[in-house]
C-alpha positions as CSV (number, residue, x, y, z in Angstrom):
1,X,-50.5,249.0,213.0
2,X,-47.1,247.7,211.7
3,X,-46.3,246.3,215.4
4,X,-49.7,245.0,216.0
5,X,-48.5,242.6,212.6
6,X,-45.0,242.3,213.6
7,X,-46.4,241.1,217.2
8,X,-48.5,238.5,215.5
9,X,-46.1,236.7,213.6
10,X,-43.7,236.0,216.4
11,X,-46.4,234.7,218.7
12,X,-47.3,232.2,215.6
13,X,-43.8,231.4,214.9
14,X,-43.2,230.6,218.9
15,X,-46.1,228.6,218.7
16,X,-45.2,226.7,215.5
17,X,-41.9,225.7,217.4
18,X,-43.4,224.7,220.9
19,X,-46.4,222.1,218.5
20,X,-42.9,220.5,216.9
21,X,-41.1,220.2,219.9
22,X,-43.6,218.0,221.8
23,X,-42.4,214.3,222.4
24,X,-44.3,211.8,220.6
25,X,-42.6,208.5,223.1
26,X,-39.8,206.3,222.7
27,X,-38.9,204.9,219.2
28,X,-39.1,200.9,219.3
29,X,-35.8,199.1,220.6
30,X,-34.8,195.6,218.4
31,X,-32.8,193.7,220.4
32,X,-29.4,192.3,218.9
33,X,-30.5,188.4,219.4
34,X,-28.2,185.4,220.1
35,X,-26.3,183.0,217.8
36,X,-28.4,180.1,217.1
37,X,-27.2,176.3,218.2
38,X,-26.6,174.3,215.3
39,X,-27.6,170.7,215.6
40,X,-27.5,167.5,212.9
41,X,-29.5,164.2,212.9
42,X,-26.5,162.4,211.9
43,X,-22.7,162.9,211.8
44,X,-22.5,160.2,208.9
45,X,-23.5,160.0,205.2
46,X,-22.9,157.2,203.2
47,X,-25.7,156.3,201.1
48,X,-26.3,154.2,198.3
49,X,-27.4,155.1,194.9
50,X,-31.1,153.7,195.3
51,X,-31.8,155.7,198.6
52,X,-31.2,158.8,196.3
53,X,-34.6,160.5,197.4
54,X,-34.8,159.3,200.9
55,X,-33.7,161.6,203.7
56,X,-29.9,162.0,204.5
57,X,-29.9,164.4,207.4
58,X,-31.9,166.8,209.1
59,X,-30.2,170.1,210.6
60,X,-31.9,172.3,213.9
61,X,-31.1,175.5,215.6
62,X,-32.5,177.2,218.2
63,X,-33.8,180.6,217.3
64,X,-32.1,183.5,218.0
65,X,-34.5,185.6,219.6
66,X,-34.8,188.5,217.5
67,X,-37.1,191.2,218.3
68,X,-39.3,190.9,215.3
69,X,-41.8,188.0,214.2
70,X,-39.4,184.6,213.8
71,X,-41.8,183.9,210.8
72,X,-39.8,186.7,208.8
73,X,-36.1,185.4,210.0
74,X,-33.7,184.3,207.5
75,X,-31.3,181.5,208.0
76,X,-28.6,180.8,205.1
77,X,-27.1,177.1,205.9
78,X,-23.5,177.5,204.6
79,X,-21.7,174.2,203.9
80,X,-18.3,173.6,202.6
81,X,-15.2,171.2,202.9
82,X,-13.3,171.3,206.2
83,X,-10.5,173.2,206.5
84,X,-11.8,176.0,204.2
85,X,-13.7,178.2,206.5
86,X,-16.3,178.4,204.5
87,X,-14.2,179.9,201.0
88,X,-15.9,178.0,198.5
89,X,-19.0,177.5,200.3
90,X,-22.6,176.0,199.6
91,X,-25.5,177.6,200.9
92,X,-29.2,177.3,201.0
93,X,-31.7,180.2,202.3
94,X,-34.7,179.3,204.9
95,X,-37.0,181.6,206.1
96,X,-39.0,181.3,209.3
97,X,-38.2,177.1,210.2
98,X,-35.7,176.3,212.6
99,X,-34.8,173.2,210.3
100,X,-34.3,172.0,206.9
101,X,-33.6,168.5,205.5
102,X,-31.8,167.1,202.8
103,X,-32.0,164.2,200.8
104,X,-29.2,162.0,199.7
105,X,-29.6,163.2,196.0
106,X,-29.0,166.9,197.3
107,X,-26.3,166.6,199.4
108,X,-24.2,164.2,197.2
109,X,-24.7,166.7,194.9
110,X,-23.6,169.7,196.5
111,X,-20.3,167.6,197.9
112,X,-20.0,166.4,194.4
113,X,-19.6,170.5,193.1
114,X,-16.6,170.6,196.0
115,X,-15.1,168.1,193.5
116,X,-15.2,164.8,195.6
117,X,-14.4,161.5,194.2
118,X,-17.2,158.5,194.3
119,X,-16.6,156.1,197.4
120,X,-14.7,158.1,199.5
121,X,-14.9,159.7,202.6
122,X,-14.8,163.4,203.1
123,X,-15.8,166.3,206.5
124,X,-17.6,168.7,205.7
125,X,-18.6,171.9,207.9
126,X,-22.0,172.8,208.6
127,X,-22.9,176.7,210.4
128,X,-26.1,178.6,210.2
129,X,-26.1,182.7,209.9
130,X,-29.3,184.1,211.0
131,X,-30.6,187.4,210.5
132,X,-33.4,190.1,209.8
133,X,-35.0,189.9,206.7
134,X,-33.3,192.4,205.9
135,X,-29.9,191.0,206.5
136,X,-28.9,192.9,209.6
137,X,-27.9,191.7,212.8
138,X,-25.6,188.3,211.2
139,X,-24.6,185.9,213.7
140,X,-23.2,182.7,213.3
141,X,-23.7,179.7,214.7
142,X,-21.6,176.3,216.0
143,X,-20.0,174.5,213.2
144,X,-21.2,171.1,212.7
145,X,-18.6,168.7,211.5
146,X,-20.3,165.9,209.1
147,X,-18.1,162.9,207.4
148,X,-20.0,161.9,204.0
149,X,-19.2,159.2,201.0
150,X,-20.3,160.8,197.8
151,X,-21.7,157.9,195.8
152,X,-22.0,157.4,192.1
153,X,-25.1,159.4,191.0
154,X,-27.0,157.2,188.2
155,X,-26.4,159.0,184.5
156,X,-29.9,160.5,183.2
157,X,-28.8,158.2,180.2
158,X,-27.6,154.9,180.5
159,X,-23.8,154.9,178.6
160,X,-23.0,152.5,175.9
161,X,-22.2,149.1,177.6
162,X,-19.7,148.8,174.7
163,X,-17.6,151.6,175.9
164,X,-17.7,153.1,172.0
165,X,-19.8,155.6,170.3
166,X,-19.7,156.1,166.4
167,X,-21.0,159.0,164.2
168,X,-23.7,158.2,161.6
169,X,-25.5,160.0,159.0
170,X,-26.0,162.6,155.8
171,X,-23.9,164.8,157.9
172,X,-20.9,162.8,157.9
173,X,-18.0,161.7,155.5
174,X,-19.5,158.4,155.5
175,X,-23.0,159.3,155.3
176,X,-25.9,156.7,156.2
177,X,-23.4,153.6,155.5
178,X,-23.0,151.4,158.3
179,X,-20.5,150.1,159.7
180,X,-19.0,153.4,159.6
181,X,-15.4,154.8,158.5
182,X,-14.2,153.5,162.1
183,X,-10.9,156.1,161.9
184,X,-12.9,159.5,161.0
185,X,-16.3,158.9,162.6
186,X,-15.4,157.0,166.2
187,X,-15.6,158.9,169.6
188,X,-13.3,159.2,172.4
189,X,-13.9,158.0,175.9
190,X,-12.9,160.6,178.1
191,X,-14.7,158.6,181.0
192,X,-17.3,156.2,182.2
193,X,-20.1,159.0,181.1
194,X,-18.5,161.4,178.3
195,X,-17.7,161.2,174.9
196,X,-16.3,163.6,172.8
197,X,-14.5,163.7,169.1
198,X,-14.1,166.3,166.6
199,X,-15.5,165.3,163.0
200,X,-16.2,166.8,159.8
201,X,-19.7,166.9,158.9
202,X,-22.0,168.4,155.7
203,X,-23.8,171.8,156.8
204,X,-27.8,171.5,157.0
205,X,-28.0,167.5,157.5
206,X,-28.8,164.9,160.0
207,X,-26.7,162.2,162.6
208,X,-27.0,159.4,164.7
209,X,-24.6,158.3,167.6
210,X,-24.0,154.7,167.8
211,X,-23.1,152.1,170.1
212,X,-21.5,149.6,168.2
213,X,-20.4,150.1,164.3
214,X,-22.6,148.3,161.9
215,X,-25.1,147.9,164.4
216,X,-28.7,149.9,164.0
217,X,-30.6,148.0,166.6
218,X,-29.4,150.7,169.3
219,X,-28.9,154.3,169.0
220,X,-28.8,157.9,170.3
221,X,-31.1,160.6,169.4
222,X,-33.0,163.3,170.2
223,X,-36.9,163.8,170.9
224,X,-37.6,166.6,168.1
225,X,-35.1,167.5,165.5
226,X,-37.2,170.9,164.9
227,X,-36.0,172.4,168.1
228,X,-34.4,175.8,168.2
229,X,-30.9,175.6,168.6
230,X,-30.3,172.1,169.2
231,X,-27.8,171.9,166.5
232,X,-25.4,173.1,168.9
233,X,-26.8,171.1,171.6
234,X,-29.7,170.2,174.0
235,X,-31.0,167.2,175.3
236,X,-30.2,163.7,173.9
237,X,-31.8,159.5,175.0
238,X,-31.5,156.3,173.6
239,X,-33.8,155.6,170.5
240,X,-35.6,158.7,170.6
241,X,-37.5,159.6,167.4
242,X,-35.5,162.2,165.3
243,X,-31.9,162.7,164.1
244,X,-29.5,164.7,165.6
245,X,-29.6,168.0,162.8
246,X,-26.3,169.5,161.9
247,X,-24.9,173.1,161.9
248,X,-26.2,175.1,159.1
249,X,-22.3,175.3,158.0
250,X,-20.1,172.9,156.8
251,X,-16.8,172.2,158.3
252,X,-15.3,170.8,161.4
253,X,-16.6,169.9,165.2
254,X,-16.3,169.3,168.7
255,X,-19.3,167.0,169.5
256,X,-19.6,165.9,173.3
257,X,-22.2,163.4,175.1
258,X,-22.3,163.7,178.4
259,X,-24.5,161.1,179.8
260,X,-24.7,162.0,183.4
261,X,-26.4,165.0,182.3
262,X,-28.3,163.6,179.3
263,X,-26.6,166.7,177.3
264,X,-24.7,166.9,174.1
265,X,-22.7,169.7,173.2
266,X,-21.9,170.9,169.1
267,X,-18.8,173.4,169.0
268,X,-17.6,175.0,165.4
269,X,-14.0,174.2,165.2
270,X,-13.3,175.7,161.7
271,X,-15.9,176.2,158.6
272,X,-15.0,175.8,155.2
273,X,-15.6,177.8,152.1
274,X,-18.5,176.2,149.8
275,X,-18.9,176.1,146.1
276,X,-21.9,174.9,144.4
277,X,-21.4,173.0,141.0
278,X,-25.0,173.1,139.6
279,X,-25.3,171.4,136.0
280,X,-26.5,169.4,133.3
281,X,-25.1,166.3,135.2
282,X,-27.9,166.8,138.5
283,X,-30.4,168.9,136.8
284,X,-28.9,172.5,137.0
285,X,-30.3,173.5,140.6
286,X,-27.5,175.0,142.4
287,X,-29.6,174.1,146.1
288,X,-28.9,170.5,145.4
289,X,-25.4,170.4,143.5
290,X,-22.4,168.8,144.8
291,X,-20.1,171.2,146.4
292,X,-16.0,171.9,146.2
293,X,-14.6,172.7,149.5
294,X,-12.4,175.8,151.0
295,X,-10.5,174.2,154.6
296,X,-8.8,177.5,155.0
297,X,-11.8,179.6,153.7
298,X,-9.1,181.3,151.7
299,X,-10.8,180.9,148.0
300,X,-8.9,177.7,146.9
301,X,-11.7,175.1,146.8
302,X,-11.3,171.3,145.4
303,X,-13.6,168.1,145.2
304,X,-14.5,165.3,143.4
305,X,-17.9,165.7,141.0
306,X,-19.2,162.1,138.8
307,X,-20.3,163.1,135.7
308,X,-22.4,160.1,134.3
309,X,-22.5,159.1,130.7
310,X,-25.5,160.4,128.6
311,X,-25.5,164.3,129.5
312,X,-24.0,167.7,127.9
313,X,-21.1,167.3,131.0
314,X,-21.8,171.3,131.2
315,X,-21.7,173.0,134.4
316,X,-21.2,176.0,136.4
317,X,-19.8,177.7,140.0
318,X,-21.7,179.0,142.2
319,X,-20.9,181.2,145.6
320,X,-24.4,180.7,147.0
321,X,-26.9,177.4,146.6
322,X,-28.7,180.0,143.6
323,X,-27.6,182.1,141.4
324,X,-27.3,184.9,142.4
325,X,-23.9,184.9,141.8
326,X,-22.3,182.5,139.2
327,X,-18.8,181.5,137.5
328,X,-18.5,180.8,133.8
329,X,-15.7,179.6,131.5
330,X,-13.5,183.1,130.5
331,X,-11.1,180.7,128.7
332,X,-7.6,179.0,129.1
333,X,-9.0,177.8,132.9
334,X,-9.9,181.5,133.7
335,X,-13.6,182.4,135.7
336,X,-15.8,185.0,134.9
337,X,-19.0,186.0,136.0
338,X,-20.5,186.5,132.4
339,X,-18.4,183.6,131.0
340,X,-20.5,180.4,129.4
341,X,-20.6,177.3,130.8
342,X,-17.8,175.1,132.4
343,X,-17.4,171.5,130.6
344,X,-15.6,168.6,130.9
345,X,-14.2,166.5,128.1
346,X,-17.0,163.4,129.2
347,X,-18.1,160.9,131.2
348,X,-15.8,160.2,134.5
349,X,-15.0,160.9,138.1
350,X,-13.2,164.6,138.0
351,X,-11.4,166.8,140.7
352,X,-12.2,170.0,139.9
353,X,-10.5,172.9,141.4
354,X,-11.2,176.5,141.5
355,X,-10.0,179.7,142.9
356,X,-12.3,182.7,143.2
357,X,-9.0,184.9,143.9
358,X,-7.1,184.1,141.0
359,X,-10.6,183.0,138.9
360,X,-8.5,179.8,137.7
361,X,-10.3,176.4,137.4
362,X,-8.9,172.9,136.4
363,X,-10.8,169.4,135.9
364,X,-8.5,166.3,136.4
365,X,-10.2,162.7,135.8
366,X,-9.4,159.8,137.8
367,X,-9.9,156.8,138.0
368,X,-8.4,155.3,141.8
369,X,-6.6,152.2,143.1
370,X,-4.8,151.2,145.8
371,X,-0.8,150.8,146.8
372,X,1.3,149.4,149.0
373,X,3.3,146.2,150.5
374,X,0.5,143.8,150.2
375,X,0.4,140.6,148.2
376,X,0.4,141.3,144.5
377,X,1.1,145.3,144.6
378,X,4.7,145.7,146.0
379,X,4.6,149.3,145.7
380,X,4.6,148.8,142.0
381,X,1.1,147.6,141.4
382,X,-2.3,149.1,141.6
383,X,-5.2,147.0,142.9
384,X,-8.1,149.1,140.6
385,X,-10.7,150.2,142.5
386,X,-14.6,149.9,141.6
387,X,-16.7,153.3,141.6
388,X,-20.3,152.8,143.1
389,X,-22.0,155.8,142.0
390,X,-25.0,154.8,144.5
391,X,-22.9,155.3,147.1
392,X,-20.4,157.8,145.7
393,X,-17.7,155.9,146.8
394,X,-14.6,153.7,145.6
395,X,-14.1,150.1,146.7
396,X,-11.6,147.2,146.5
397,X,-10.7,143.7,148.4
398,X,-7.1,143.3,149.6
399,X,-5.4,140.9,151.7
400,X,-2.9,142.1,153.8
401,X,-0.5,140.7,155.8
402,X,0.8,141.7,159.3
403,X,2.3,144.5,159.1
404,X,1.6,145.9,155.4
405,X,0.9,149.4,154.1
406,X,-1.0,151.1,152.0
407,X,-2.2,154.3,150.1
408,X,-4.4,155.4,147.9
409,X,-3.6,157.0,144.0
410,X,-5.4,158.2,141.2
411,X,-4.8,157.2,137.3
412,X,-1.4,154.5,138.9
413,X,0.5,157.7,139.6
414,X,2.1,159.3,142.1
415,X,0.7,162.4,141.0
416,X,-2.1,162.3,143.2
417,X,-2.1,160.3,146.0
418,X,-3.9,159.8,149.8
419,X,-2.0,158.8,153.0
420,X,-3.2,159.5,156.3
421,X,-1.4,161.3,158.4
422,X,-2.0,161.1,162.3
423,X,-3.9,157.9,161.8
424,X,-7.3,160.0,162.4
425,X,-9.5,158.4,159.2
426,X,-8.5,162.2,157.6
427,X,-7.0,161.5,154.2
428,X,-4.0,164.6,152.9
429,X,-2.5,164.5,149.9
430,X,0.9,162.8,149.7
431,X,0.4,161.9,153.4
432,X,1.4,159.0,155.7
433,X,1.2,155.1,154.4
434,X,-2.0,153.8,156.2
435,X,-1.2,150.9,158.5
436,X,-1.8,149.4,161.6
437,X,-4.3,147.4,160.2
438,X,-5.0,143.3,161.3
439,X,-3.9,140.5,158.6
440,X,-6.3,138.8,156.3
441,X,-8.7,140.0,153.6
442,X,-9.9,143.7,153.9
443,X,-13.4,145.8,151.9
444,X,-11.3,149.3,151.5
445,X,-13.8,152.0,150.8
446,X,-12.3,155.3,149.8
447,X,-14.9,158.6,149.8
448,X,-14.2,161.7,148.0
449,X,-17.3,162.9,148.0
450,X,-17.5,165.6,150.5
451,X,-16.9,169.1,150.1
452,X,-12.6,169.4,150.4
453,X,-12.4,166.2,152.8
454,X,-11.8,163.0,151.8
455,X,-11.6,159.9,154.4
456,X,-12.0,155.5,154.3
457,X,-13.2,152.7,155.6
458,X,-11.5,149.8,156.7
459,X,-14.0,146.3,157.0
C-alpha cells in the first residue's frame, strides 16, 4: 500500500510541472521609437511690453513613434542660454500634444531668470526629450537656436515717480508727523523698482510709505492690516485701506519694496530690551506707559519720560506691559522688587536710566538747546529749545549759513550732548557735529521720545 501512495504522488508532482511549463505566447515587444524633430514658428523674439499676452512662438515635433498610445507620451521642452548645453536649464512638461506655445509674458520671463538684461539681444537653445510616461526610452531631439530681446516687464505696482520713498507712522521715531525726519525715516533706491532702508520702529504699531515727504495725497499700503504674518511682509499697492502693522518687537529693520513684484519684505536686524514706566504721570497702566530702551538687550536701558505739573511724579519699572513683575525704589538709586515707588523731584523732561543687572536707577532733568557755528551761538551759546508735549518733541528756529554746524545739549552743557554720527538721522551721545545742511532759516525738531533712540528733523 505504501508504493501504491508513493506512486501517486510522483505522477501528481510530474503533472504539476508539465501544467506550469506550458507556453502561454510571446510577451508584448515596445519598440525603442525615434528622436522627435524640433521645429519653431519663429527664430526671433523681440516684443514689446503691451503684447505681453499675445503669442511669441509656437514649437512642433514630430512624434516619436513609441509603441504605446501617443496620448500618454511625455515631452519636457528644455530651454537655456547658448553655450550652456542645457546646465541651467528651463523646462516645461507636455503630455500627449506635439506642440506647445508661449506667450511673450512667459518666455520673457523665463529668459529674464537666465539673468538677461532689458533691450538686449540674447540665443537661446531650444530641444525636446520625449519619453514613456514613465520616463523610459529618453531621446532628444534637434536643438532650435532662437535670438530674443527681453523687454521691461511692467511692475505689478507702479514706483514712485519721485524716485523717494519715506517711512511714516506710530511705528517710527517720528511718528504720524509729516514731513518726516528726512535723515532716519528716508529709503534707498537700489533701482528703478526696489527700495530698501533699515529703520528703527516702536513694536506693535502701524506705517505708511511715502512718495514725497510732507505729502499725504499719495501713499503705500496694504489691503488688510489683520493678515497673518504680514508684519514681516506680504503684498503691498498704492492707497490701499490699512496701515502697514509693525513687528510685535521693538528695535531695528530691514524693510524692502519691491515693486515689480508688488512685495515688501520686514527683516529683524536687532531688538531692544523694553522697560515699561507705568505711573501717576499716565494713569499707572504699565500696557500704555512710556518705555526705556536696551540697544544691546544687555539690561542697561535709558529714555526720556515728561512728567507734567499737577501729579504725585511717582512711578515704577516694569519688565512686562503688567505687573507681573515690578521695580521699586530700594534706596540710594538701588531697584527692588518689593521696594516703593520711584519719584522724581517735579515737574520736567527726565532721562531716566536703569539697570536690571546692577538694580541702579538715575533721573536727570533737561531742558535742551541747540549748538554750533551758526549766527548768535558760536559754540558758546545755546539757542533754547521749546518742548511740545503734544507732540513729545523739542523744537527751535535757526539760521544757518553755508557751511555751519550744529548739535544738540541738554541743561547748556556738554554733559549730555547729540551729534550724529554717519549722517544717518541716528542721534549718539557725544557724536558727530550735524552738517551738511543748506543756508537760510531752519524748524529743528529733536525727538527723544522713543524707547533708547533718539533722532531729528531738519525743515
Amino acid at each position: 500500500m505504501k508504493n501504491i501512495f508513493k506512486l501517486l504522488f510522483l505522477f501528481a508532482g510530474l503533472a504539476f510541472v508539465a501544467t506550469g511549463c506550458q507556453k502561454v505566447g510571446s510577451l508584448p515587444y515596445y519598440s525603442t521609437g525615434t528622436a522627435s524633430v524640433l521645429s519653431s514658428s519663429v527664430t526671433t523674439i523681440a516684443a514689446l511690453p503691451a503684447d505681453s499676452n499675445k503669442t511669441a512662438i509656437t514649437f512642433a515635433w514630430s512624434s516619436p513613434a513609441y509603441a504605446t498610445d501617443s496620448t500618454a507620451n511625455k515631452y519636457i521642452i528644455e530651454i537655456d542660454s547658448s553655450g550652456r548645453n542645457f546646465a541651467k536649464e528651463y523646462t516645461k512638461v507636455v503630455t500627449g500634444s506635439l506642440s506647445a506655445a508661449f506667450t511673450n509674458k512667459e518666455i520673457n520671463l523665463v529668459v529674464l531668470g537666465f539673468g538677461f538684461a532689458y533691450n538686449k539681444p540674447y540665443d537661446i537653445d531650444v530641444r525636446i526629450t520625449s519619453s514613456y510616461a514613465n520616463n523610459n526610452n529618453r531621446l532628444q531631439s534637434n536643438v532650435v537656436k532662437i535670438r530674443i530681446t527681453p523687454y521691461v516687464v511692467p511692475p505689478k505696482v507702479v514706483p514712485p515717480a519721485s524716485k523717494t520713498l519715506f517711512l511714516v507712522g506710530s511705528a517710527t521715531a517720528g511718528s504720524w508727523g509729516n514731513p518726516v525726519p528726512e535723515r532716519s525715516q528716508v529709503f534707498t533706491r537700489l533701482d528703478s523698482v526696489t527700495y530698501q532702508g533699515t529703520f528703527f520702529l516702536n513694536g506693535g504699531q502701524e506705517y505708511l510709505a511715502l512718495p514725497v515727504n510732507g505729502d499725504w495725497s499719495k501713499k503705500f499700503s496694504v489691503a488688510d492690516k489683520s493678515l497673518t504674518g504680514l508684519s514681516a511682509g506680504g503684498n503691498f499697492g498704492a492707497d490701499l485701506n490699512d496701515n502697514f502693522p509693525a513687528p510685535a518687537k521693538t528695535g531695528f529693520y530691514k524693510i524692502t519694496f519691491d515693486f515689480q513684484a508688488g512685495k515688501f519684505t520686514v527683516v529683524s536686524t536687532g531688538t531692544y530690551g523694553l522697560l515699561y514706566v507705568p505711573g501717576d504721570y499716565q494713569g499707572w497702566d504699565p500696557a500704555k506707559a512710556n518705555k526705556l530702551g536696551s540697544a544691546k538687550n544687555d539690561g542697561d536701558y535709558e529714555g526720556y519720560i515728561n512728567f507734567p505739573a499737577g501729579g504725585t511724579f511717582e512711578f515704577k519699572l516694569t519688565t512686562l506691559p503688567d505687573w507681573s513683575n515690578a521695580l521699586g525704589d530700594a534706596g540710594a538709586g538701588t531697584l527692588s522688587g518689593s521696594g516703593g515707588n520711584l519719584k522724581v523731584p517735579g515737574a520736567g523732561y527726565y532721562k531716566v536710566n536703569a539697570n536690571t543687572t546692577t538694580n541702579t536707577w538715575s533721573a536727570t532733568k533737561t531742558t535742551w538747546g541747540l549748538i554750533g557755528s551758526f549766527a548768535g551761538s558760536g559754540w558758546g551759546t545755546d539757542a533754547n529749545m521749546t518742548y511740545d508735549a503734544g507732540a513729545n518733541s523739542w523744537s527751535a528756529t535757526i539760521t544757518l549759513a553755508a557751511g555751519d554746524e550744529f548739535k544738540f545739549r541738554a541743561n547748556s552743557d556738554w554733559g549730555l550732548n547729540y551729534g550724529d554720527t554717519g549722517a544717518n538721522g541716528s542721534l549718539e551721545g557725544g557724536g558727530d557735529n550735524i552738517k551738511g545742511v543748506a543756508a537760510g532759516s531752519h524748524k529743528i525738531t529733536l525727538y527723544l521720545n522713543n524707547s533708547g533712540y533718539y533722532t531729528y528733523k531738519i525743515e
